[in-house]
C-alpha positions as CSV (number, residue, x, y, z in Angstrom):
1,X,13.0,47.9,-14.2
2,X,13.5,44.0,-15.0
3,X,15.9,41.5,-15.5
4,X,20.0,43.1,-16.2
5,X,21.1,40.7,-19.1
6,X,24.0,41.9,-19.4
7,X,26.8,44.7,-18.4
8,X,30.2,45.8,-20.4
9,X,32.9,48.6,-19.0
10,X,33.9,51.2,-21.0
11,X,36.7,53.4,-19.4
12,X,34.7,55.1,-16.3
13,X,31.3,54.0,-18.3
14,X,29.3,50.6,-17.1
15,X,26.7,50.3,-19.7
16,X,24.1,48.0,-18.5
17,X,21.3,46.0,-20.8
18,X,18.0,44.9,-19.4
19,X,14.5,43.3,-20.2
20,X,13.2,47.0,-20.0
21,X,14.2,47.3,-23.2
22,X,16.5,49.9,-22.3
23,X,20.6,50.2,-21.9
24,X,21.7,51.9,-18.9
25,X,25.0,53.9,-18.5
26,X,26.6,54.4,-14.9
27,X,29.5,56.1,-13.5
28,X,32.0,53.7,-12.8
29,X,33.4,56.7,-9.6
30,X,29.9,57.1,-8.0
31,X,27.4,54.7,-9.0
32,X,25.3,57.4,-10.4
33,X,23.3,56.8,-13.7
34,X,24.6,58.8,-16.4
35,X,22.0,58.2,-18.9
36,X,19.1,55.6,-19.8
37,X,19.0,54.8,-23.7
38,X,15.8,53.6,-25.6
39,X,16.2,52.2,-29.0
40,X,15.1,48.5,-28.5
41,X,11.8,47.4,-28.9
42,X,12.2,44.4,-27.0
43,X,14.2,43.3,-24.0
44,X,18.0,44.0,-24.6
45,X,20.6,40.9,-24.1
46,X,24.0,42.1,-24.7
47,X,26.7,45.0,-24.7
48,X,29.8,45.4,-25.9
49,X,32.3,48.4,-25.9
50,X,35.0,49.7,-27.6
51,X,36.9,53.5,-28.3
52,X,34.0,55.1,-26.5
53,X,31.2,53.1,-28.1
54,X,28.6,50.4,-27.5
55,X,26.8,47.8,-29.2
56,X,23.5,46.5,-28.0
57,X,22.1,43.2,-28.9
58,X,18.2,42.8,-28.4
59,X,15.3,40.1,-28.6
60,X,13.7,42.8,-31.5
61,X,16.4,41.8,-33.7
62,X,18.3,44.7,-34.1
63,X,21.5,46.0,-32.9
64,X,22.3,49.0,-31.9
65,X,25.2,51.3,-31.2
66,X,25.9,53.6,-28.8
67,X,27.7,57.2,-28.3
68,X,28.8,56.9,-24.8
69,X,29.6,60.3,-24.3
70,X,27.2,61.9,-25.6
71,X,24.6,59.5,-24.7
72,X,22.4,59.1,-28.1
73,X,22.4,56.6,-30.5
74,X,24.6,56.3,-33.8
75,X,22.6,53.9,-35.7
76,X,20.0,50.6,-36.0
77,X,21.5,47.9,-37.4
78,X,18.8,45.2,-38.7
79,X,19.1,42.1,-41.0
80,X,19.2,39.2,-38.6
81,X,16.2,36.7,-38.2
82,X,15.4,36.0,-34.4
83,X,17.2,37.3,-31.5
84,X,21.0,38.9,-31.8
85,X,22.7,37.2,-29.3
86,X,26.3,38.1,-29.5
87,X,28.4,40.9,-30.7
88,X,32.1,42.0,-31.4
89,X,33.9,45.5,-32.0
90,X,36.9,44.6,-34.9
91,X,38.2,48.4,-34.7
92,X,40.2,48.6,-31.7
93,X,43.6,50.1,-32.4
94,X,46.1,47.6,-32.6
95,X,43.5,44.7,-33.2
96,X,45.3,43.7,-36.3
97,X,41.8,43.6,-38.1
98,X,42.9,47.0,-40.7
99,X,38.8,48.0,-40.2
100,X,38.5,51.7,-38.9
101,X,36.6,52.1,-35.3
102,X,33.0,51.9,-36.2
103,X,33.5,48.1,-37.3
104,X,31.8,45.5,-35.1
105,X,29.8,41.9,-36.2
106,X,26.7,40.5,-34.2
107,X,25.6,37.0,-34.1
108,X,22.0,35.7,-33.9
109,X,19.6,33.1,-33.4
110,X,20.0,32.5,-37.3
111,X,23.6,31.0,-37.7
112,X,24.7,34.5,-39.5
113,X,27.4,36.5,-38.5
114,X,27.6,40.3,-40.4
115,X,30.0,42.4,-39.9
116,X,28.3,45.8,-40.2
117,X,30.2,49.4,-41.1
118,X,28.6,52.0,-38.3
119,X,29.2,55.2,-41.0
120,X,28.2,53.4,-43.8
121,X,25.4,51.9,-41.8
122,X,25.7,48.7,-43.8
123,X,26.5,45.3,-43.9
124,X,30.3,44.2,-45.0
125,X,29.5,40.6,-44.6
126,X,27.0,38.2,-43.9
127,X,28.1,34.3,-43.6
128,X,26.0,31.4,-42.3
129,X,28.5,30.0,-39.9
130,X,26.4,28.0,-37.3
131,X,24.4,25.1,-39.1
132,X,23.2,21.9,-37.4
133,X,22.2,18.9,-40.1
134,X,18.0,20.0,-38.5
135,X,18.5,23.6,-39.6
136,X,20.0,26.7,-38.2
137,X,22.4,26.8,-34.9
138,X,22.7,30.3,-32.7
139,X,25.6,32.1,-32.7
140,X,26.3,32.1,-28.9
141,X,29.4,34.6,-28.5
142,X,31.9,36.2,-30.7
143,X,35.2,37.4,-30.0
144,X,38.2,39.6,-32.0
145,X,41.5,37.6,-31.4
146,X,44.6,39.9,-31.2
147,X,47.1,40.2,-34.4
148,X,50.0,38.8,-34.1
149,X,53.1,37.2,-36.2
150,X,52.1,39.2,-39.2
151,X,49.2,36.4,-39.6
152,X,46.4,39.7,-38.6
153,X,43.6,38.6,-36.4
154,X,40.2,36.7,-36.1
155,X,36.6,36.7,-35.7
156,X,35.7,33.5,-33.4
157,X,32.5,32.5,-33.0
158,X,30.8,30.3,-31.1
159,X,27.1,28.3,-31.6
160,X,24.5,26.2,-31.1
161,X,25.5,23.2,-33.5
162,X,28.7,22.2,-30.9
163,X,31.0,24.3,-32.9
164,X,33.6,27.1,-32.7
165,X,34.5,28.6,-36.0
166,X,36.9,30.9,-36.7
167,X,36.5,33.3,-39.3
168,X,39.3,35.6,-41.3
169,X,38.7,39.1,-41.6
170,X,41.4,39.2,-44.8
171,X,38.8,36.9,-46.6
172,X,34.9,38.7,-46.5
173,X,35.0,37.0,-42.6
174,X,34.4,33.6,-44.5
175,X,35.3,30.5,-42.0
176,X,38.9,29.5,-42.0
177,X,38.7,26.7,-39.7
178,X,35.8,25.0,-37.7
179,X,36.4,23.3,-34.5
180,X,34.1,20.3,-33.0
């Protein structure tokens, strides 16, 4: 009913985010929606997917995730200050990460990343990654890098203070190397 922020695919599933606060799943096949999710408070930014699930980022600063089949939400996710702008499943089979399926981090308009366990509904990390000398930069988007060469994978994030950090999983997500 507003501004679409954002959209992800998911198998036959496009899950859709909007300013109506809502996230919005369609049929890939026939265009039909298959189900409209409330859970957000303010306008919704942000989707991700992975192994049948969704994160939602929103403006209330929560995240969110999302049973896709079933259509209901797993759990709310809060801790961040400000708007979650960016988020990342680490579970995917054959990621290289060793975290099980319900693993996935957000980033915000604080500088923090967290890496959050779905069934434990709790936090595994929390670093301040994104800092500009005046304060606090955004985290603008996150992404899992693929294992390889027995070196595992990474978390790479990406802010407001110019930089692109990369964070190792094997080491509580703490930054391994920061690019400006």
């Amino acid at each position: 009913m507003g501004t679409v922020s954002d959209v992800a695919v998911c198998g036959g599933v496009i899950v859709s985010t909007g300013y109506d606060r809502t996230v919005r799943l369609w049929s890939a096949s026939s265009g039909s929606e298959l189900a409209c999710l409330k859970g957000h408070s303010g306008p919704v930014l942000k989707a991700v997917c992975g192994d049948g699930l969704a994160v939602s980022c929103g403006r209330d600063g929560v995240a969110c995730a999302w049973d896709l089949e079933k259509g209901s939400r797993l759990g709310s996710m809060k801790g961040h200050k400000g708007h979650v702008t960016a988020a990342a499943w680490l579970g995917r089979p054959g990621s290289g990460a060793g975290l099980g399926a319900s693993v996935f981090a957000t980033g915000a308009q604080d500088g923090h990343v967290r890496v959050w366990d779905l069934r434990g509904k709790r936090a595994l990390a929390n670093e301040l990654v994104h800092v500009r000398p005046e304060g606090v930069g955004a985290v603008n988007g996150l992404v899992l890098t693929p294992g390889g060469g027995g070196a595992g994978c990474s978390l790479v994030s990406a802010g407001a203070d110019a930089a692109v950090c990369v964070l190792d999983p094997r080491k509580g997500f703490t930054v391994r190397a920061r690019l400006e």
